[in-house]
TIZAKOL-852399 format. One record per residue (C-alpha): residue in one letter; z, x, y. Coordinates in Angstrom, 2 decimals. Example, Ala and Ser with C-alpha at 12.3 -4.5 7.8 and 13.67 -1.06 7.14 Angstrom:
2
[A; [7.80; 12.30; -4.50]] [S; [7.14; 13.67; -1.06]] 
//
This chain:
298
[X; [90.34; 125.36; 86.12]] [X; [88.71; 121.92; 86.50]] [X; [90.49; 119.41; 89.22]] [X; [91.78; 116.71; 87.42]] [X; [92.65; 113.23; 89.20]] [X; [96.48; 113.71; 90.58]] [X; [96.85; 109.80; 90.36]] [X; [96.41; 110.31; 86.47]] [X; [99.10; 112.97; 86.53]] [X; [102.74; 111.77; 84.65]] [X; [105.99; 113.37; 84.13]] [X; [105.80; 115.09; 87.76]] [X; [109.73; 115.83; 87.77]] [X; [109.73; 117.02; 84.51]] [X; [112.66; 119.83; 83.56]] [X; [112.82; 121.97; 80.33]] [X; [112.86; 119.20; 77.33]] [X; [112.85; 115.83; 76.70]] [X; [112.48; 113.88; 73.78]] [X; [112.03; 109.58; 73.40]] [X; [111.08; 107.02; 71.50]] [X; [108.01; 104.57; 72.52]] [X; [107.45; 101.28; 71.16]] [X; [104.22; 99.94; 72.45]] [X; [103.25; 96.41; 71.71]] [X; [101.78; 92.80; 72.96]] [X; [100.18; 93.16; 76.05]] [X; [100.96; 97.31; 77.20]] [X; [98.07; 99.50; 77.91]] [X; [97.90; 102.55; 79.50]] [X; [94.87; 104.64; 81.64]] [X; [94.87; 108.04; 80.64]] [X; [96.91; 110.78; 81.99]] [X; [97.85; 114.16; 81.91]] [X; [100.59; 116.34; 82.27]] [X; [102.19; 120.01; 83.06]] [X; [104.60; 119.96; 79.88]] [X; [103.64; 120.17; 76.26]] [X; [103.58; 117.22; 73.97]] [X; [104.07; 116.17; 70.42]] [X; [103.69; 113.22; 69.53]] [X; [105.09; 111.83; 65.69]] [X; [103.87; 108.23; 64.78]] [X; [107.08; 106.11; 63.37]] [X; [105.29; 102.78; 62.57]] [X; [102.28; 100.84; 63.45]] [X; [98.75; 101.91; 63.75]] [X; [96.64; 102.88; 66.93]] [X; [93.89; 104.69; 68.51]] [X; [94.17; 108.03; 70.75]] [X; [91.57; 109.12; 72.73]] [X; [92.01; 113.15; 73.80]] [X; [89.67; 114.58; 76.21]] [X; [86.12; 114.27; 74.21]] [X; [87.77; 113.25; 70.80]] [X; [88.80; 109.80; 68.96]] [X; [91.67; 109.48; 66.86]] [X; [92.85; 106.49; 64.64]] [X; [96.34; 107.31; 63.74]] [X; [99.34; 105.61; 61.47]] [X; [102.77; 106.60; 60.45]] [X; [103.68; 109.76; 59.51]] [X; [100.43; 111.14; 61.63]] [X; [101.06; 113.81; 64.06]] [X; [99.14; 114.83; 67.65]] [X; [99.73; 118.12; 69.81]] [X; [98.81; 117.26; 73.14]] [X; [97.85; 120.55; 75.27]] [X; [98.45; 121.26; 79.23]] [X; [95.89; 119.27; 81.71]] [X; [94.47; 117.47; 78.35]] [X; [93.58; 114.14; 79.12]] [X; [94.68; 111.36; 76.68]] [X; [95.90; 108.26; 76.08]] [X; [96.97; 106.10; 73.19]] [X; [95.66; 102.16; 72.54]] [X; [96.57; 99.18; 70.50]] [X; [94.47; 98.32; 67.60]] [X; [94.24; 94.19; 67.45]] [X; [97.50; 93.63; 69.08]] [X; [99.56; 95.54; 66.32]] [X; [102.46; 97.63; 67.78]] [X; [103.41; 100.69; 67.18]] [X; [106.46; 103.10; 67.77]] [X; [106.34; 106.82; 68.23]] [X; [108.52; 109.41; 68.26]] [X; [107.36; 111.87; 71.76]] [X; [108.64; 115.60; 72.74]] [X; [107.99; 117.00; 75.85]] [X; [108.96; 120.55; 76.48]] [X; [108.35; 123.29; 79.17]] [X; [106.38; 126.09; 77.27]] [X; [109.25; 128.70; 77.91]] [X; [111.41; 126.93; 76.32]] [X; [109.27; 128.26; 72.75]] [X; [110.07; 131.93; 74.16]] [X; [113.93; 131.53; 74.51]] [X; [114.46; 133.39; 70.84]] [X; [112.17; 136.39; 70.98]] [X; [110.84; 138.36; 68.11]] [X; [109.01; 140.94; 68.21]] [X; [106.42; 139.85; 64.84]] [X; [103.07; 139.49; 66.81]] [X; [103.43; 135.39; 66.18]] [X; [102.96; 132.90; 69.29]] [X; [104.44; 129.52; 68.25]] [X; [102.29; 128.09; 71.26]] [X; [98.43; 128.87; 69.59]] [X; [97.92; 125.34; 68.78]] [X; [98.26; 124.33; 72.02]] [X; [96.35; 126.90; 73.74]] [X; [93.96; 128.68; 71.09]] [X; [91.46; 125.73; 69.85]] [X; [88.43; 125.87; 68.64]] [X; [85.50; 123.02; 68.98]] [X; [85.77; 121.20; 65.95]] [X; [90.08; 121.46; 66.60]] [X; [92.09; 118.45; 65.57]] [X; [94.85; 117.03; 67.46]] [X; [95.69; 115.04; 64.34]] [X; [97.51; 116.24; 62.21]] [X; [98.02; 114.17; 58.90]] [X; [101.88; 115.24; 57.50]] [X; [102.74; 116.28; 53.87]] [X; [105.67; 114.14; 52.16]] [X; [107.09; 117.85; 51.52]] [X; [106.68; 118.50; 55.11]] [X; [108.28; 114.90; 56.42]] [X; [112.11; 115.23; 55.69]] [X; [111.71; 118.38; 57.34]] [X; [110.50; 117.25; 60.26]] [X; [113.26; 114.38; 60.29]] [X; [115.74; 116.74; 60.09]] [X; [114.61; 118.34; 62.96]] [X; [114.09; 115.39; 64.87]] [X; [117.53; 114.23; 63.93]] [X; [119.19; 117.38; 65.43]] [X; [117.34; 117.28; 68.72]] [X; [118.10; 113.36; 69.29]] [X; [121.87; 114.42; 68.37]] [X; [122.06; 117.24; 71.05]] [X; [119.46; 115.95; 73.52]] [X; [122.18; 112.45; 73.62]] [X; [125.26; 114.49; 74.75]] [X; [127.32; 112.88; 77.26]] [X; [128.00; 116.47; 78.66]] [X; [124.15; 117.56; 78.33]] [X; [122.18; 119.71; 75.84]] [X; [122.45; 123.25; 74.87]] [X; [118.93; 124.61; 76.31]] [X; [119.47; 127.41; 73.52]] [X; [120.43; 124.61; 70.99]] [X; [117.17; 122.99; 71.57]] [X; [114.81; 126.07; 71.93]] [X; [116.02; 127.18; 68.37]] [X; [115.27; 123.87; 66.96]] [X; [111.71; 123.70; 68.89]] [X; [110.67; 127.16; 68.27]] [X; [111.14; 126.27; 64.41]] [X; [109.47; 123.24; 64.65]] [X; [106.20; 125.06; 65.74]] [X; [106.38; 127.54; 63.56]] [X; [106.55; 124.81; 60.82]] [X; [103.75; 122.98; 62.68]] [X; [101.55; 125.67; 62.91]] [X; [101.75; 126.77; 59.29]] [X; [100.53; 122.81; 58.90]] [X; [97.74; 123.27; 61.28]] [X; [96.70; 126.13; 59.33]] [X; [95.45; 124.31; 56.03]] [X; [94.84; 120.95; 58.63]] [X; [91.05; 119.56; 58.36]] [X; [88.71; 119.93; 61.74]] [X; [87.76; 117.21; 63.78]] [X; [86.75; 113.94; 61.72]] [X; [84.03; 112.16; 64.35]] [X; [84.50; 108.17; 64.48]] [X; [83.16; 106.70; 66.94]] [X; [80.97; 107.90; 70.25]] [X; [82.93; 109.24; 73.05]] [X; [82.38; 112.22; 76.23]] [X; [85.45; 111.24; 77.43]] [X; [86.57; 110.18; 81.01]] [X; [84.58; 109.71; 83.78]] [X; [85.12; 108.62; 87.19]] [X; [82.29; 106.88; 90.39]] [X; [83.79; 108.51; 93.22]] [X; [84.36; 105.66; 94.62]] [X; [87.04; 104.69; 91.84]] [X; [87.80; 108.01; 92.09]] [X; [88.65; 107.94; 95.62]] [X; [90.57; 104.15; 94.94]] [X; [92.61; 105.87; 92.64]] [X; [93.77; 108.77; 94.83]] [X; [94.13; 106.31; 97.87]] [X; [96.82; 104.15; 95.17]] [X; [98.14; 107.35; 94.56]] [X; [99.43; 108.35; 97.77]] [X; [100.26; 105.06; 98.94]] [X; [101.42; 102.74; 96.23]] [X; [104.79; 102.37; 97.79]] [X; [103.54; 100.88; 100.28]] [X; [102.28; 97.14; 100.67]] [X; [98.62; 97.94; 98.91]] [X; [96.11; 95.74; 97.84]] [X; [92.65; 95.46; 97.09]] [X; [91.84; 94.49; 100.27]] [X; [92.99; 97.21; 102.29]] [X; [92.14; 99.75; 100.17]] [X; [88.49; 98.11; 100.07]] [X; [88.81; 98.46; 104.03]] [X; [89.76; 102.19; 103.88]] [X; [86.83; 102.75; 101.57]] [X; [84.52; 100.95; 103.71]] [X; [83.40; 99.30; 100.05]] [X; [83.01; 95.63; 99.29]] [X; [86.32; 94.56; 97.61]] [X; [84.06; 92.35; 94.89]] [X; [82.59; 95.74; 94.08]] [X; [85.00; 97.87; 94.20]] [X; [87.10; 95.40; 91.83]] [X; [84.18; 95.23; 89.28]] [X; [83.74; 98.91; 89.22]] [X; [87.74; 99.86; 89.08]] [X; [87.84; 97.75; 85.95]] [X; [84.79; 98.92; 83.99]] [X; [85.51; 102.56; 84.92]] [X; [89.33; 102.71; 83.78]] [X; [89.87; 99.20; 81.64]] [X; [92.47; 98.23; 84.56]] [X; [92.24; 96.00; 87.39]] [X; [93.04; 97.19; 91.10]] [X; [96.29; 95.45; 91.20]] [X; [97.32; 96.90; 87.39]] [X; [96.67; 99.85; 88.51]] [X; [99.13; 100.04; 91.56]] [X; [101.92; 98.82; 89.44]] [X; [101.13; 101.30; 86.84]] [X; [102.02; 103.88; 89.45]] [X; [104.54; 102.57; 90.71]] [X; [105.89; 101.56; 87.51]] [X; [105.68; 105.10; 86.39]] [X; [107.22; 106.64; 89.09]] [X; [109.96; 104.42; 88.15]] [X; [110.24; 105.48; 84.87]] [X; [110.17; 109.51; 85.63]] [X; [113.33; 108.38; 88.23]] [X; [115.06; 106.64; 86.19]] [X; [115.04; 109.39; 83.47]] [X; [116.10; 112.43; 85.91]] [X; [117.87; 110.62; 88.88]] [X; [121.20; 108.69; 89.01]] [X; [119.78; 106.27; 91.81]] [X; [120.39; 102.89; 91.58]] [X; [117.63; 100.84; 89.90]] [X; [117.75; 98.38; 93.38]] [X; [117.03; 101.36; 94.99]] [X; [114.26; 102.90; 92.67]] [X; [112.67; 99.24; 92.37]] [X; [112.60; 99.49; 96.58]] [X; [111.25; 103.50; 96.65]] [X; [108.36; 102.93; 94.41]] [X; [107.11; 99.33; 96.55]] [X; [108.90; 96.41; 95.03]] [X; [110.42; 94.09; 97.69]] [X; [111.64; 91.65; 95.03]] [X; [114.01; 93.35; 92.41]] [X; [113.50; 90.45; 90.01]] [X; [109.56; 91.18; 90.22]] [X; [110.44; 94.68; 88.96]] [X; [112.39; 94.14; 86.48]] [X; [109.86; 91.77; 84.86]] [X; [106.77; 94.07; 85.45]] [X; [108.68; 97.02; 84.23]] [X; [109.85; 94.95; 80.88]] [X; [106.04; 94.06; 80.33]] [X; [104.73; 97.00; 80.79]] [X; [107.47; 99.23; 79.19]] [X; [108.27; 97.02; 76.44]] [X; [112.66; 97.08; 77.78]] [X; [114.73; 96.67; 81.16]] [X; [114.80; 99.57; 83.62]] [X; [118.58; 99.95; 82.48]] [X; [117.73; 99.97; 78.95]] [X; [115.18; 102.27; 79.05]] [X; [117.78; 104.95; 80.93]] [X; [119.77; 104.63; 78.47]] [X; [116.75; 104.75; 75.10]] [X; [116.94; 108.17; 73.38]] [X; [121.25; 107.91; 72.92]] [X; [120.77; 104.53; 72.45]] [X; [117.70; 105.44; 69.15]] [X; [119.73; 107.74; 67.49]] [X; [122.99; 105.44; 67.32]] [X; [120.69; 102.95; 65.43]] [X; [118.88; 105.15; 63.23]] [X; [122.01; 107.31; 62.08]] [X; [124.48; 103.92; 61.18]] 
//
């Protein structure tokens, strides 16, 4: 298996199932990353780009992307317009907890791909109220003040596969648009990233990590930003911003505590990077997927 950059690496505490709403707009971008869990992500509104691994996606509502284990990808703005998507993460066990014995893996589009594969998959209107429906149900459960029913939501997932990979099935292969061999890293970004990622609590900047590298900081600013599209300092609050985020999702710390854990001295400073960067307050965002389905069922 290749080694893939652990500073890239998201959704580290992850747990069984988890299913949100992004809204992605003005000035948010993202590097790429990757991830243990399975993804699917269900465009809402808005159009974008997605890059995955080698391929280039431009995507609008109603489109639909299965994102594999260790695939690297990441989604992009398209002239400033927002978009909002609908995103399921789930542990790949969780397809296995109804078992039949009928020869069928509901997991083959994540793991069985050919070259020409595409993420993309463009949903029927017969297929769409299906998939609502779906969606509906696991926003219901998933929002339960006393927690989900793991069974609840395996049923629900396992059927949404199923349903997906019938879709797959007729989908088109890969539509090329635009010249792309995906991410790659100078070692020496490559080494600046790792250093951020094992110390971005900490009081980092470029300066010391330009000292650590035994690099010129004016170069290893320059290359940082035309190798990932970020700046030295973005970067370090993307981790940290991050590691936030995956705390604030599957912890009940306080978020003056999780502002402090992840390097913020100034609460007020965190509050206002995570808002630009996130797109809501740290409190809001904990409280997102109960807070989506209230709204979209009155």
């Amino acid at each position: 298996m290749r080694k893939l950059p652990e500073s890239l690496q998201t959704f580290r505490n992850f747990t069984h199932f988890q299913i949100f709403i992004n809204r992605n707009e003005g000035e948010w971008h993202m590097p790429f990353e990757w991830h243990e869990p399975l993804e699917i992500f269900y465009v809402l509104s808005g159009k974008g780009k997605y890059y995955i691994e080698d391929k280039v996606y431009l995507f609008e509502p109603g489109d639909l992307f299965v994102i594999g284990k260790h695939e690297l990808h990441k989604s992009q703005l398209i002239n400033g317009e927002p978009f909002e998507v609908l995103v399921i993460m789930f542990d790949p066990r969780l397809a296995d907890i109804v078992r039949v014995d009928d020869g069928v893996d509901p997991l083959s589009l994540f793991f069985e791909r050919t070259d020409d594969f595409s993420h993309q998959l463009k949903v029927s209107d017969e297929l769409k109220p299906k998939l609502k429906w779906c969606f509906d149900l696991m926003m219901e459960e998933y929002g339960r003040k006393e927690g989900f029913s793991l069974r609840v939501i395996g049923s629900l997932l396992q059927w949404l596969l199923l349903e997906l990979k019938k879709a797959y099935a007729k989908n088109k292969r890969y539509n090329f648009i635009e010249s792309w061999s995906g991410m790659t890293l100078k070692p020496v970004v490559s080494d600046a990233m790792e250093y951020i990622n094992n110390h971005y609590p900490e009081n980092i900047n470029l300066t010391k990590i330009s000292r650590k590298l035994c690099v010129n900081p004016s170069y290893l600013s320059r290359e940082f930003k035309h190798n990932t599209g970020f700046s030295v300092v973005e970067f370090i609050n993307f981790r940290r911003i991050w590691h936030a985020r995956e705390m604030l999702l599957y912890t009940d710390k306080q978020v003056t505590e999780i502002a402090y854990q992840v390097g913020y001295n100034n609460v007020t400073h965190f509050h206002w990077t995570f808002k630009k960067m996130i797109g809501v307050s740290p409190n809001k965002y904990r409280k997102l997927p109960r807070i989506y389905y209230h709204l979209k069922k009155h």
